[in-house]
C-alpha positions in Angstrom: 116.0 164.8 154.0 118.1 167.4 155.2 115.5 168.7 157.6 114.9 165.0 159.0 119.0 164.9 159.6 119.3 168.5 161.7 116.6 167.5 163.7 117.2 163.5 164.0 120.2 162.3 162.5 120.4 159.1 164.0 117.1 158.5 162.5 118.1 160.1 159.0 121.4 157.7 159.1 119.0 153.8 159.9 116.4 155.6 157.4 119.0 156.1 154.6 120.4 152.7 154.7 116.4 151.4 154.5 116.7 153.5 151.1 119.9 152.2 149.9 118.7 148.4 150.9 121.3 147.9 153.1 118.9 147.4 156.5 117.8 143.9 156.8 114.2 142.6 156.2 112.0 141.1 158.8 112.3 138.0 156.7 115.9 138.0 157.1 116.9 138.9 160.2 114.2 135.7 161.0 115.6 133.7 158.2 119.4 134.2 160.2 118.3 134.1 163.9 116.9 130.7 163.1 119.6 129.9 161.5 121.8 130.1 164.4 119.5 129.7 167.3 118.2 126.3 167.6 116.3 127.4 170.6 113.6 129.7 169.6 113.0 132.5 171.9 111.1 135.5 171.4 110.7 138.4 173.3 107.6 140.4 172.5 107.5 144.6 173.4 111.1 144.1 174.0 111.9 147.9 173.6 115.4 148.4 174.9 115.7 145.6 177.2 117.4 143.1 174.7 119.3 139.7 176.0 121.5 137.7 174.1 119.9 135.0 172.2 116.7 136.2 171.5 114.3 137.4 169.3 113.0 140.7 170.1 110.1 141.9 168.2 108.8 145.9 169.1 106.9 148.3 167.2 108.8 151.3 168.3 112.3 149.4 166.2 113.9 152.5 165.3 114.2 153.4 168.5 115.5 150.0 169.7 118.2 149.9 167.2 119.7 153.0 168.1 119.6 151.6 171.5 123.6 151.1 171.7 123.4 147.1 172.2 124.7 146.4 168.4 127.6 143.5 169.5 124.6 141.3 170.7 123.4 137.9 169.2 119.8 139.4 169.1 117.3 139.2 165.8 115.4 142.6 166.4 111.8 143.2 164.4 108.9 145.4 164.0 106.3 143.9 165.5 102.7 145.4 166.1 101.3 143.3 168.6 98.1 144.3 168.0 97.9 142.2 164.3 98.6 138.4 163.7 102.4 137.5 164.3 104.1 136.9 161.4 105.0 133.6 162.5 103.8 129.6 161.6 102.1 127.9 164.6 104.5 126.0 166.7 107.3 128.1 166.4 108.9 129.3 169.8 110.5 127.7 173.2 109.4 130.2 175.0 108.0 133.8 174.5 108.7 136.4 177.4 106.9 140.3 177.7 107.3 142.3 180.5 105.1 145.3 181.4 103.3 145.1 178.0 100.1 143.8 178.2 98.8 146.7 180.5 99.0 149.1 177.7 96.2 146.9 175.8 92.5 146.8 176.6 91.3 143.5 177.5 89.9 142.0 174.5 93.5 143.3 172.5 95.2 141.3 175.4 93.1 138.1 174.9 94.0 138.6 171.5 97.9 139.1 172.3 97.8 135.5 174.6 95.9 133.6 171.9 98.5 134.3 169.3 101.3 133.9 171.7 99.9 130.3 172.5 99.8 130.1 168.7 103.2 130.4 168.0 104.3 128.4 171.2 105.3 125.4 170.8 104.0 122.0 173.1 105.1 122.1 175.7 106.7 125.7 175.7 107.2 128.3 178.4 105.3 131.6 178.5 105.7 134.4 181.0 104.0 137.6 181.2 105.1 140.4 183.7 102.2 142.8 184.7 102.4 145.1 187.5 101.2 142.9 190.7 97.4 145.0 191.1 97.8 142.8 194.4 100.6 144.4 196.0 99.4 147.7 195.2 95.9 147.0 197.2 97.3 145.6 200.0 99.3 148.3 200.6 96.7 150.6 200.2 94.5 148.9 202.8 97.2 149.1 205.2 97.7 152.6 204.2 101.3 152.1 203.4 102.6 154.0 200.7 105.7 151.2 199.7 107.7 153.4 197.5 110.8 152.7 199.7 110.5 148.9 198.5 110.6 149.5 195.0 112.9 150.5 192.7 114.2 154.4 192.7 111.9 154.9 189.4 108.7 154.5 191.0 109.6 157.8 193.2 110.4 159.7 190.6 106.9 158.6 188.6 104.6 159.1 191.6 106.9 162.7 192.0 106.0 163.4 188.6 102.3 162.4 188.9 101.8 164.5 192.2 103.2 167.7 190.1 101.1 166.7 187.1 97.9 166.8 189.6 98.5 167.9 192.5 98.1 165.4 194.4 99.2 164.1 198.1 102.0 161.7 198.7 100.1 159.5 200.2 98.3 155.1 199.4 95.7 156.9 197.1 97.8 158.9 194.5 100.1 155.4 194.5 97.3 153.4 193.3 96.3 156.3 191.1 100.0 156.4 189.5 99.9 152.9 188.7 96.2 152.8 187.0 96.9 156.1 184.9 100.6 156.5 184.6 102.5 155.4 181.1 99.2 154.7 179.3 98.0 151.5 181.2 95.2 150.4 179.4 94.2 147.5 181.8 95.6 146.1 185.0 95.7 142.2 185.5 95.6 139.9 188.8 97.2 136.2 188.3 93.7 134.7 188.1 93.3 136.9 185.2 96.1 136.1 183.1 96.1 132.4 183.8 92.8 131.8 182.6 
């Protein structure tokens, strides 16, 4: 233990309380939010992007509860997206990801959407943010590189791809950035998603 404190002690302090039983279980932190949230609404690959009110399930959790956001009215779980939520059909108002289902090949995406619809209930809202594959063609047909329309992040990841391969700054390593960068797995169009 002392070796996991010098070199992560914020880890070593949420993993000690897990010993001691004093960090809730997913059943609950579920049980409470429930409790006190008559609407249900679940964000899914939340990492650190948390909003009041909601559930935020993540499998990297350790990492999102050291995030700093502690005064919130969230419920925060592990979730691996890539088994059976652990909830009963009909269960949510709405479920929200953003820039998650890239990361997945296809048939683990299908997968993903099926279970949200699961848990959705009738008549509930579901919205998925993918990076718009559109946007990204269009401006390499017209050969623009559209970096100055994004936000300041983007330039820094095409900077970094560029070093990483040498590449030009140019519509090509743009498009290249988006299919390889932060371990896309699969890009989607609307028509994809929607049916």
């Amino acid at each position: 233990m002392n070796l996991l404190y010098h070199y992560y002690p914020n880890l070593y302090t949420r993993f000690s309380r897990f010993l001691k039983g004093t960090v809730p279980t997913r059943q609950s932190v579920l049980r409470e939010y429930f409790r006190d949230n008559s609407i249900q609404l679940l964000q899914i690959g939340a990492g650190t992007c948390l909003y009041e009110g909601w559930c935020h399930g993540d499998i990297d959790y350790w990492n999102r509860t050291l995030s700093g956001k502690k005064n919130m009215k969230t419920a925060q779980i592990f979730l691996d997206l890539e088994k059976p939520f652990p909830f009963v059909e009909n269960t949510f108002d709405a479920v929200y990801s953003s820039h998650v289902h890239e990361h997945f090949p296809y048939r683990v995406g299908e997968r993903i959407l099926a279970e949200c619809f699961r848990i959705l209930k009738p008549g509930a809202q579901l919205r998925i943010v993918v990076p718009k594959i559109e946007y990204y063609f269009e401006k390499y047909m017209q050969r623009q590189i559209g970096i100055e329309s994004h936000p300041t992040n983007l330039e820094n990841i095409v900077s970094d791809f560029r070093k990483e391969t040498g590449a030009p700054l140019d519509t090509t390593t743009l498009l290249n950035t988006i299919f390889l960068c932060h371990g896309h797995r699969m890009l989607y169009d609307f028509s994809q998603i929607k049916d």
